[in-house]
C-alpha positions in Angstrom: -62.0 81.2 86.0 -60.0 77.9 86.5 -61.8 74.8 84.7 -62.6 71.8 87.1 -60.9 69.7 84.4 -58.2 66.9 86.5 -55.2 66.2 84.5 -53.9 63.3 84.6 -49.3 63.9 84.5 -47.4 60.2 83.5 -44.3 61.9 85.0 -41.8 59.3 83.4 -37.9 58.4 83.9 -37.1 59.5 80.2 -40.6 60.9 78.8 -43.7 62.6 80.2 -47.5 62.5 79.1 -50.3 64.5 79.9 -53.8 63.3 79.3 -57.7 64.9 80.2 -60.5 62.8 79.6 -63.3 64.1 76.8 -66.4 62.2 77.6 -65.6 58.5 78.2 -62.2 58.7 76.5 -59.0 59.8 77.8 -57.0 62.3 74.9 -53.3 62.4 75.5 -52.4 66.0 74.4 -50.1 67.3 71.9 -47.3 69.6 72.9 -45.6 72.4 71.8 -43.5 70.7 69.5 -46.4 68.6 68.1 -45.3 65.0 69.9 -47.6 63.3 72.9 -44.1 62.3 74.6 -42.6 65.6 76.0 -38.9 64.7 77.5 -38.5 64.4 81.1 -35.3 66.6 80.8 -34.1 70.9 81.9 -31.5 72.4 80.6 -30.2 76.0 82.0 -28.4 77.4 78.8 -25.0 79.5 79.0 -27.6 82.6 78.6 -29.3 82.0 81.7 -32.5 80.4 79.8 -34.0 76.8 81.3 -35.5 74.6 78.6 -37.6 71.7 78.9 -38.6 69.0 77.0 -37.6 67.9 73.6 -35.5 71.6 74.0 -33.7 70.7 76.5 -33.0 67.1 75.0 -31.4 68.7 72.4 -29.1 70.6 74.6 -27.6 66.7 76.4 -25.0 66.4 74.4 -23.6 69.8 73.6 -24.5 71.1 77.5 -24.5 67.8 79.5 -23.3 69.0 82.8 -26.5 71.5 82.7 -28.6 69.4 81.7 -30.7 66.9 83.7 -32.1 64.1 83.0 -33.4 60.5 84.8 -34.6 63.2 88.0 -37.2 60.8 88.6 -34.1 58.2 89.9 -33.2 60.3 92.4 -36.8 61.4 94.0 -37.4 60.9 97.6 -33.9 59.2 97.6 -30.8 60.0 100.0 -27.2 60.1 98.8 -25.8 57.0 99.9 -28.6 55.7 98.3 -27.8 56.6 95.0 -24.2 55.3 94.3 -25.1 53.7 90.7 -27.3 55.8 89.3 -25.3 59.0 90.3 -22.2 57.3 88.2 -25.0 57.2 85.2 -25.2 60.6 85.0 -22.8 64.1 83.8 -23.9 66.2 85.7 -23.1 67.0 89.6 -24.9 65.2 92.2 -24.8 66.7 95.4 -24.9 66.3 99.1 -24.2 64.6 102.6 -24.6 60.6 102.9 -27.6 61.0 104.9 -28.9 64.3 102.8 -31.6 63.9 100.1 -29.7 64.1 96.9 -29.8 67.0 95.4 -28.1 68.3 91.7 -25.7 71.6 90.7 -26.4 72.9 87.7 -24.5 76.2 86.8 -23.6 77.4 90.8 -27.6 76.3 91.8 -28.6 73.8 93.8 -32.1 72.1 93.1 -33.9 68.8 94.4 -35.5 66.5 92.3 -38.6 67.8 93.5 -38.5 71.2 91.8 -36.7 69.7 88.2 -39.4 67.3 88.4 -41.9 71.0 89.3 -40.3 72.3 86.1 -41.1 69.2 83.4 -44.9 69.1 85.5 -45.3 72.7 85.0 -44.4 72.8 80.9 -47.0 69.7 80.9 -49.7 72.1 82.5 -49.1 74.6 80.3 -49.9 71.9 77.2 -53.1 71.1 79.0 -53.6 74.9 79.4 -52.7 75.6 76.0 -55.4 72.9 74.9 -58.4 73.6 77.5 -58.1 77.5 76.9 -58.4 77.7 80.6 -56.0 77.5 84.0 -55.5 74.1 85.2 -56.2 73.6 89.0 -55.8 69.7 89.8 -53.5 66.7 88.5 -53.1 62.6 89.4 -49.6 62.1 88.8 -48.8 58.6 88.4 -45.9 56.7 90.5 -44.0 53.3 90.1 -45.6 50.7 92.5 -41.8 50.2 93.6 -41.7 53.8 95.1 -41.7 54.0 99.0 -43.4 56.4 101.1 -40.7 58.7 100.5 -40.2 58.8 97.0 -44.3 59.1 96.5 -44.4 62.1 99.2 -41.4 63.5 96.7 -43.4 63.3 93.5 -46.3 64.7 95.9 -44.5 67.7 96.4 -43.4 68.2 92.7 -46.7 68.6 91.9 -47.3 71.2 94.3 -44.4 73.3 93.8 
């Protein structure tokens, strides 16, 4: 049986929370790795593994081209759109001026929306791991700047 506990996900640029509330109190959790910040980076290793989190963070500067990082720049956002922060970054940003950017990471193409899916999903599993029980509902907070398109973006990470 899935608990009715909500989550609540700070999916950040460089690090990522995830927090319940026990009583009155909000209790940011622990991950894996024993930190409350877990890395808002994926890696996909030469062996065909993807890491995330403090992993994968360990990964950016022997694997940088495979591994992503600063996703959360690039949500709900088209191409032409993202001239700077695409120079900010080693790996390969892809697509059409008009397309919604997307990234190629070892021959595979992914959207923000389903790297973002992948650091949201190892926060789950913390909040999982910590409830004993399957996680049904999250609030995942967005920057006041984001437009329409970049909330609907985060929207859909969450649901992937």
């Amino acid at each position: 049986m899935a608990t009715n506990k909500i989550i609540g996900i700070d999916l950040g640029t460089t690090n990522s929370v995830v927090a319940i509330m026990e009583g009155a109190n909000p209790k940011v959790l622990i991950n894996q790795q024993g930190s409350r910040l877990t890395p808002s980076v994926v890696a996909f290793t030469d062996k065909g593994e993807r890491l995330v989190g403090q992993p994968a963070r360990h990964q950016q500067v022997t694997n940088p081209t495979n591994t992503v990082f600063s996703i959360k720049r690039f949500m709900g956002r088209r191409h032409n759109e993202v001239a700077s922060e695409e120079k900010m970054v080693p790996y390969e940003v892809v697509g059409e001026a008009n397309d919604p950017v997307a990234v190629r990471v070892r021959g595979k193409q992914y959207t923000p929306q389903e790297i973002s899916a992948m650091t949201l999903r190892d926060l789950k599993k913390t909040a999982e791991d910590y409830l004993g029980d399957t996680v049904q509902r999250a609030v995942i907070t967005v920057p006041a700047y984001f437009n329409d398109s970049q909330r609907q973006a985060t929207k859909e990470a969450g649901e992937i």
